[in-house]
C-alpha positions in Angstrom: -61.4 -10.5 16.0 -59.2 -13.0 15.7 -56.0 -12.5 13.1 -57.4 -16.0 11.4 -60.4 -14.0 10.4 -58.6 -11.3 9.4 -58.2 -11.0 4.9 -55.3 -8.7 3.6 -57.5 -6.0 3.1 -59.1 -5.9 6.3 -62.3 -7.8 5.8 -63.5 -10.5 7.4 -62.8 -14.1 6.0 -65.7 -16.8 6.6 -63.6 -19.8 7.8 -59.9 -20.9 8.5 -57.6 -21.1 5.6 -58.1 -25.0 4.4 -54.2 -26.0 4.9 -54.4 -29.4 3.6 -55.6 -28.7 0.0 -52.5 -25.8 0.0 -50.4 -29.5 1.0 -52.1 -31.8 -1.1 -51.5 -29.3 -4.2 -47.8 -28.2 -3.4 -46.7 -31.4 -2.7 -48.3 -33.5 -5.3 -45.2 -34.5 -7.9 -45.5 -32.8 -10.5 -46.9 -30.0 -8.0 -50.0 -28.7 -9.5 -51.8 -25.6 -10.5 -54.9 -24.4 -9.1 -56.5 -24.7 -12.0 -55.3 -28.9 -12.3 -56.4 -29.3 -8.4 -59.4 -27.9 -9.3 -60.0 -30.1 -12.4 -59.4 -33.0 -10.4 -61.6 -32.2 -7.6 -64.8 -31.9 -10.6 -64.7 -28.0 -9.7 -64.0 -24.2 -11.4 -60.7 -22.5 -10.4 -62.2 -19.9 -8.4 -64.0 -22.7 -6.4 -60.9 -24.3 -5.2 -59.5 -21.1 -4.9 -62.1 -20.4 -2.7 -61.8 -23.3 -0.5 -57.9 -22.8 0.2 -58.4 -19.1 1.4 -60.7 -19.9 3.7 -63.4 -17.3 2.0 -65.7 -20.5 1.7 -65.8 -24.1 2.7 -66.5 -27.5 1.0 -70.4 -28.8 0.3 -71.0 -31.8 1.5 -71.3 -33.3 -1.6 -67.7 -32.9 -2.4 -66.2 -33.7 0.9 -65.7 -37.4 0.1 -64.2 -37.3 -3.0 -61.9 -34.4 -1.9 -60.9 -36.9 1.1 -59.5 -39.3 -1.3 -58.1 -37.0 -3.6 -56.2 -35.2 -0.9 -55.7 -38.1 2.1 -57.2 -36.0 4.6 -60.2 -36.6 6.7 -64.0 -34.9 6.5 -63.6 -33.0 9.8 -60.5 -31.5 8.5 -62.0 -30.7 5.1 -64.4 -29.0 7.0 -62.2 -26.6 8.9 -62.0 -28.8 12.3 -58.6 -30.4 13.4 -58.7 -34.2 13.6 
């Protein structure tokens, strides 16, 4: 199994870790919580949390609105390179 798949404690993790919201939320000035990302996105804490680890993806229905938020495109939102 590939190391990307591979969580701290062994386990397999369901998709690459999503980089760009990591970027968007580090690099935002004032750089923001998880907890502001997520308010911004329209989502819980856990959710964005979630999405940065790699342990789940974006729905569809937010992929848009998380393009604009964070400048990044749907394909890389969805775990593909652009």
């Amino acid at each position: 199994m590939p190391s990307w798949q591979q969580s701290p404690r062994g386990k397999r993790r369901a998709h690459k870790k999503l980089k760009v919201l990591t970027v968007f939320r580090v690099n935002h000035r004032p750089p923001l919580s998880i907890r502001a990302a997520a308010a911004k996105a329209g989502v819980d804490r856990s959710t964005w949390w979630r999405w940065e680890r790699g342990v789940r993806i974006p729905d569809r229905d937010y992929l848009p609105k998380l393009a604009r938020l964070t400048g990044a495109s749907i394909s890389e939102l969805q775990g593909f390179r652009a």
